[in-house]
Kinemage of the C-alpha trace (Angstrom):
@kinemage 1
@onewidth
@group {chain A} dominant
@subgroup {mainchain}
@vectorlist {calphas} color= white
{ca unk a 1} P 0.000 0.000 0.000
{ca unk a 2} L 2.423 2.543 0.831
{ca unk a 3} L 3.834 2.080 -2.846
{ca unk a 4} L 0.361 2.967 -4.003
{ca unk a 5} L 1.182 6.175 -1.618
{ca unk a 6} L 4.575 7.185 -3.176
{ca unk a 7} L 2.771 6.218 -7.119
{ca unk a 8} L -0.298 8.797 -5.993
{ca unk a 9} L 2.154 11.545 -5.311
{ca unk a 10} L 4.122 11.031 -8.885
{ca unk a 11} L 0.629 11.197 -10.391
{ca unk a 12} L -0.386 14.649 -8.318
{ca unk a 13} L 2.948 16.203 -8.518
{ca unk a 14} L 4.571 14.967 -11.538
{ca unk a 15} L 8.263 16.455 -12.049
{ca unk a 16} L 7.914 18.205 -8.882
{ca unk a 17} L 8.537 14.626 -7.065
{ca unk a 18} L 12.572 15.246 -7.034
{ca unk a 19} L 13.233 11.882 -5.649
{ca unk a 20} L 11.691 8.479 -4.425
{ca unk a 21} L 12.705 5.550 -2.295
{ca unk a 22} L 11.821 2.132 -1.210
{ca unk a 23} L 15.564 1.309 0.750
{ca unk a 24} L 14.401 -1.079 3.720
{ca unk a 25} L 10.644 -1.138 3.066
{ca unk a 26} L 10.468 2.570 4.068
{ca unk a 27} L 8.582 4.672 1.309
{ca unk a 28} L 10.056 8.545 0.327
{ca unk a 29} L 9.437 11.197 -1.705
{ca unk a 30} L 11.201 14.127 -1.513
{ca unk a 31} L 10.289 17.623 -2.794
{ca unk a 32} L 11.574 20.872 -3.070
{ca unk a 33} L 11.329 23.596 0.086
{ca unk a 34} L 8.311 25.334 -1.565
{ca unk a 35} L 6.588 22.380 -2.249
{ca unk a 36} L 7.089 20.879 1.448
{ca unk a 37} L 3.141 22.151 3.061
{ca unk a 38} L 1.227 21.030 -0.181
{ca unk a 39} L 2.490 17.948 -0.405
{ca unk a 40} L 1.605 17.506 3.224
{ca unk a 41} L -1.510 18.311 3.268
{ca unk a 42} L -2.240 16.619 0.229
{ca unk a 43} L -1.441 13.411 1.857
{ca unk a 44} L -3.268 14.300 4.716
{ca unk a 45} L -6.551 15.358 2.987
{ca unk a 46} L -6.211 13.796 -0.532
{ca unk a 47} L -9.391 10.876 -0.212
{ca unk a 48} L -7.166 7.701 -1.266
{ca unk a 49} L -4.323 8.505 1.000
{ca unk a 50} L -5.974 9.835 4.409
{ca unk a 51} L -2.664 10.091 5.796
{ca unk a 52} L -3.882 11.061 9.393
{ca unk a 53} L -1.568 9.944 11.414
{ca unk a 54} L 1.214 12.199 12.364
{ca unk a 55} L 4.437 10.026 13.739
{ca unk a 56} L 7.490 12.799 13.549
{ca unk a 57} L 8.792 15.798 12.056
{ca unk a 58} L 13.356 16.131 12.299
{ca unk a 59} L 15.972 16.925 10.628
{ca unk a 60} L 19.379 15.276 9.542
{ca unk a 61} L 22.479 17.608 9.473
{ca unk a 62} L 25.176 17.470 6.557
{ca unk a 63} L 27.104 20.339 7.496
{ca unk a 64} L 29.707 19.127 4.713
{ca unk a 65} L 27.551 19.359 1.518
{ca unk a 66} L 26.854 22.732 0.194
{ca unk a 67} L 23.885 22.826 -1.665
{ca unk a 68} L 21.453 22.843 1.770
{ca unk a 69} L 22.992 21.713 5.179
{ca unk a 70} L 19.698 19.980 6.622
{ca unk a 71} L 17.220 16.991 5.506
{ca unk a 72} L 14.047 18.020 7.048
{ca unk a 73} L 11.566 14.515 7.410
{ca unk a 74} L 7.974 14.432 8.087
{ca unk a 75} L 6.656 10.568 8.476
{ca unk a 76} L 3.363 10.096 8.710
{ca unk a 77} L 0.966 6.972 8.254
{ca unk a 78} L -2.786 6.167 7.937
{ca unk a 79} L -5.107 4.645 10.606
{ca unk a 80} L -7.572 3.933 7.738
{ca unk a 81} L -5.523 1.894 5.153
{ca unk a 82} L -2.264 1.174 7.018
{ca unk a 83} L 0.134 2.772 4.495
{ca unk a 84} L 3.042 4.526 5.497
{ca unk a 85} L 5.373 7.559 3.749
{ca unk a 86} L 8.184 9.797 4.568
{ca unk a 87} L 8.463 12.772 3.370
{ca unk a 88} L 11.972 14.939 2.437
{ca unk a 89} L 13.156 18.432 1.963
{ca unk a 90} L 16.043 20.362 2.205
{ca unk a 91} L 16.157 23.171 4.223
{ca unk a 92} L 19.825 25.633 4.019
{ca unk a 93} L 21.146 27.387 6.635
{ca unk a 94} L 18.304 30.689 7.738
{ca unk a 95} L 15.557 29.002 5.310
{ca unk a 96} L 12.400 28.709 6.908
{ca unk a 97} L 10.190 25.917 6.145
{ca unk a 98} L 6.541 26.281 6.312
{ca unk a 99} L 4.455 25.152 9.655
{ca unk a 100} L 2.417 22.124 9.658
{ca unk a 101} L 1.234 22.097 12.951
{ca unk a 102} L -1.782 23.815 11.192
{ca unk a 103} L -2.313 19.719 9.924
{ca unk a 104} L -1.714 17.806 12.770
{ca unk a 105} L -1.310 19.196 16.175
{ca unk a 106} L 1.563 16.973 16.801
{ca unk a 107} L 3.309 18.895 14.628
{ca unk a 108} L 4.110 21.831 17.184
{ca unk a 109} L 6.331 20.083 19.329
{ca unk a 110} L 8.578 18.169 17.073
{ca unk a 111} L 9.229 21.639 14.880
{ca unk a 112} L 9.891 23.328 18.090
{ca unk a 113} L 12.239 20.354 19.005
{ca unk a 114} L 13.990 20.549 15.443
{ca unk a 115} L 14.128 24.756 16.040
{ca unk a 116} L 15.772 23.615 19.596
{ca unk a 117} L 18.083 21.067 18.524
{ca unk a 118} L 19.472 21.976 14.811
{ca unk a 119} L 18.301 26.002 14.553
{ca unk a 120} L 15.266 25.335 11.813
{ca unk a 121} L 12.504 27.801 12.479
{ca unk a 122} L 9.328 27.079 10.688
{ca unk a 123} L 7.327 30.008 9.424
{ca unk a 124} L 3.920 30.361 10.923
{ca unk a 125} L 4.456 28.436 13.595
{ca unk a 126} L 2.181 29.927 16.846
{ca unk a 127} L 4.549 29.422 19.397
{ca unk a 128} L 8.571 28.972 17.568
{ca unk a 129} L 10.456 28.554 21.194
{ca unk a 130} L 12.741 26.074 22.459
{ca unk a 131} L 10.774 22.765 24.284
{ca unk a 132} L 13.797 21.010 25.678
{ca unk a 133} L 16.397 23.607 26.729
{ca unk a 134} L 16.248 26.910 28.279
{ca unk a 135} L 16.122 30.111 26.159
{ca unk a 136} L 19.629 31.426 26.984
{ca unk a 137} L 21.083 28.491 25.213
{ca unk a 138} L 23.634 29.247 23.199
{ca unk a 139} L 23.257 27.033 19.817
{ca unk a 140} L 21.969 23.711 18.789
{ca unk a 141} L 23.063 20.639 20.145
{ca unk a 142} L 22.280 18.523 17.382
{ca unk a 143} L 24.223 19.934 14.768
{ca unk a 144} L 26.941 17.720 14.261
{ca unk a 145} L 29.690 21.227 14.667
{ca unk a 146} L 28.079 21.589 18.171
{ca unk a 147} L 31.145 21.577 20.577
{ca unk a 148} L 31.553 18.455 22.969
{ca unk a 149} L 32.576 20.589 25.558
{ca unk a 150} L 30.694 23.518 25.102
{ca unk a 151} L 29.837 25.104 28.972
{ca unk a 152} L 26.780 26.776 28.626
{ca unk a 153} L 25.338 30.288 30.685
{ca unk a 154} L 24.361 29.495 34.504
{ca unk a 155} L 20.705 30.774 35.182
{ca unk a 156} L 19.069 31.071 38.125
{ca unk a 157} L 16.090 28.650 38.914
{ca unk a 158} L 12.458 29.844 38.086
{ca unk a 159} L 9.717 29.357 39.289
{ca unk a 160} L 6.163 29.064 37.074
{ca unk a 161} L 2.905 29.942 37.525
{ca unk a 162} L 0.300 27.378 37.721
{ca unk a 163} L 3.429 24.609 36.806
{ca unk a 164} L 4.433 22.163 39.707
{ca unk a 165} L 8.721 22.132 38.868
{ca unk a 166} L 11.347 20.366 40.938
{ca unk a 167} L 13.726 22.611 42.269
{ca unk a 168} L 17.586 21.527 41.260
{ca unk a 169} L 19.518 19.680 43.376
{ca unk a 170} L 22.736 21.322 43.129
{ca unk a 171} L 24.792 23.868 41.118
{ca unk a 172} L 26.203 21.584 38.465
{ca unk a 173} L 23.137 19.425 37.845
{ca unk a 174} L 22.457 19.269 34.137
{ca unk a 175} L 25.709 21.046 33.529
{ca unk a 176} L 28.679 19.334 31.118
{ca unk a 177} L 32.002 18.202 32.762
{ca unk a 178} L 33.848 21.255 31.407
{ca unk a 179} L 32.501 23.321 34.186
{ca unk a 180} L 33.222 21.212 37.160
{ca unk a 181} L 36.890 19.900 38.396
{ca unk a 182} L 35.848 15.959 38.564
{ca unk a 183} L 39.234 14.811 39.535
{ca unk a 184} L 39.951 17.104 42.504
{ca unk a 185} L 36.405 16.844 43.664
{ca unk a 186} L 36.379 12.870 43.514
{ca unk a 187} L 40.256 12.537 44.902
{ca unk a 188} L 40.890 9.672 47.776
{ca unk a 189} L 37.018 8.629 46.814
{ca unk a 190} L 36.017 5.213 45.634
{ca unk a 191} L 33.703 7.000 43.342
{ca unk a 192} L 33.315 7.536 39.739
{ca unk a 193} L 31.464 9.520 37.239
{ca unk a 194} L 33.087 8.108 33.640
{ca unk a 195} L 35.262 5.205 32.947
{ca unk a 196} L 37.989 7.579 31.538
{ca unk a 197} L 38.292 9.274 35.141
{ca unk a 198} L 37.908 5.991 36.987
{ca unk a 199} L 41.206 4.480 35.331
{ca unk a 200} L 42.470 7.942 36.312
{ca unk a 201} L 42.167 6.740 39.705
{ca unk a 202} L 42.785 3.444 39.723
{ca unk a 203} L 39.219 2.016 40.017
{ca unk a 204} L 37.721 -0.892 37.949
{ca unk a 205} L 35.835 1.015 34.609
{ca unk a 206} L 33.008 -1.473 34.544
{ca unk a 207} L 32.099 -5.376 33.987
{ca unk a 208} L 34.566 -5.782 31.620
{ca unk a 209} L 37.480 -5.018 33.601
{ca unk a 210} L 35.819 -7.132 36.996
{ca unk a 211} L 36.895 -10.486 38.513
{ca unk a 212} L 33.618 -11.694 37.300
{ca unk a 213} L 34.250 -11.128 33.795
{ca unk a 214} L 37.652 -12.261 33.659
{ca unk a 215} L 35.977 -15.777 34.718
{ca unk a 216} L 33.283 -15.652 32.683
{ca unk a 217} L 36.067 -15.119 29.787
{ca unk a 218} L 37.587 -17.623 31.255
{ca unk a 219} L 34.636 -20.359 30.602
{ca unk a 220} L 34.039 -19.042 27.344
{ca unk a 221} L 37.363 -19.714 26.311
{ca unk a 222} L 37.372 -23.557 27.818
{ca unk a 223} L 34.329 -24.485 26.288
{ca unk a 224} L 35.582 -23.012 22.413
{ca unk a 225} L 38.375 -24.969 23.251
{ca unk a 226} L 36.536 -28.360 24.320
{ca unk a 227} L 34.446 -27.949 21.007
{ca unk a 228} L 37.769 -27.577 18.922
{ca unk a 229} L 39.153 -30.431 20.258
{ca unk a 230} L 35.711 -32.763 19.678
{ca unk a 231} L 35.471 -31.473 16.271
{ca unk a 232} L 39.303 -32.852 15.619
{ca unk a 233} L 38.681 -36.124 17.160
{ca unk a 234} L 35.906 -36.517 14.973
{ca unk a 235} L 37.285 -35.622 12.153
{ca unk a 236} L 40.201 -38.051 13.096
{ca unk a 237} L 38.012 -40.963 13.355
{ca unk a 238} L 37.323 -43.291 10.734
{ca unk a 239} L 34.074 -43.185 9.036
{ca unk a 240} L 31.916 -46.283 8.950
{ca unk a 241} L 32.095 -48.685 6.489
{ca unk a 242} L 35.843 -47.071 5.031
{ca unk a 243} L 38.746 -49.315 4.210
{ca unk a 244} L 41.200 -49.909 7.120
């Protein structure tokens, strides 16, 4: 069925399908950026497709190619005839793609994740603000140029109207290991917060390195070696009914 899906689209669109898939069983068309709301709503409201479940709007980040850095995906299925379809555009760096949470409500939160997590804003969206991290954030974690060991701004905790929130713990909860000393703070401790800084100290990383493992290795190795030594034997052996 979802072939019938992608075949539908050719017919409606025509040239303006750029691209189509099947790799794995999952069905794609991709179309250009201006092209990216119609073609959604057609398979949302188009009477043969009745694509009316929304599943998830991201992105995929190729900061290397030059034509557009980011795949934007919307995937989508149908509760009335099962078929399935992913949908493809590329989006370069400051293009805005249109909303779609005018479509399917769903739609708000994931473009507000992708505007959070790779910089996309989508124009027309009602509410365009971050959903997972705080608005002083300084850039997109999901971007594949994001530093590893970016330290981010230190704000002070809020509290929200009408919103039950748990108050933090401590200063460096949620914060990256760049702003705290680990080693100095974890010296003469039997404690550990990464294997890297646990061999730093002399401590057992994990299973791998434990007693446990080591005999469990250990029996592995035993039995491989019983089997080897069958399968010789046997091959060793005469076979019935051959000359002596």
């Amino acid at each position: 069925m979802s072939q019938a899906v992608v075949d539908r689209l050719s017919t409606q669109f025509g040239e303006r399908v750029l691209e189509t898939s099947d790799a794995f069983g999952d069905y794609e068309a991709r179309f250009a950026l201006d092209d990216w709301v119609e073609a959604a709503q057609f398979v949302k409201e188009d009477a043969e497709l009745q694509m009316d479940h929304f599943i998830d709007v991201t992105a995929i980040d190729y900061p290397e190619r030059a034509s557009a850095r980011f795949d934007l995906t919307l995937i989508v299925r149908s509760s009335v005839n099962g078929a399935r379809i992913r949908l493809r555009t590329r989006v370069a760096e400051g293009e805005e793609p249109g909303t779609l949470s005018g479509l399917w409500a769903g739609a708000n939160w994931a473009e507000r994740e992708v505007w959070d997590m790779f910089g996309i804003k989508f124009k027309g969206h009602p509410d365009m603000r971050r959903i997972l991290l705080y608005e002083e954030f300084v850039g997109h974690p999901l971007r594949k140029d994001y530093p590893i060991d970016k330290a981010q701004p230190l704000v002070p905790y809020r509290e929200v109207g009408e919103i039950e929130k748990l108050a933090p713990f401590g200063i460096e909860e949620g914060q990256p290991f760049a702003r705290i000393d680990w080693e100095s703070r974890l010296a003469g401790r039997d404690e550990q917060v990464s294997p890297s800084i646990g061999v730093q100290h002399g401590q057992r990383r994990a299973l791998s390195d434990s007693e446990a493992a080591e005999q469990i290795q250990a029996r592995i190795e035993a039995r491989m070696a019983a089997e080897a030594e069958a399968e010789t034997a046997s091959d060793a052996a005469p076979k019935e009914g051959s000359e002596s």
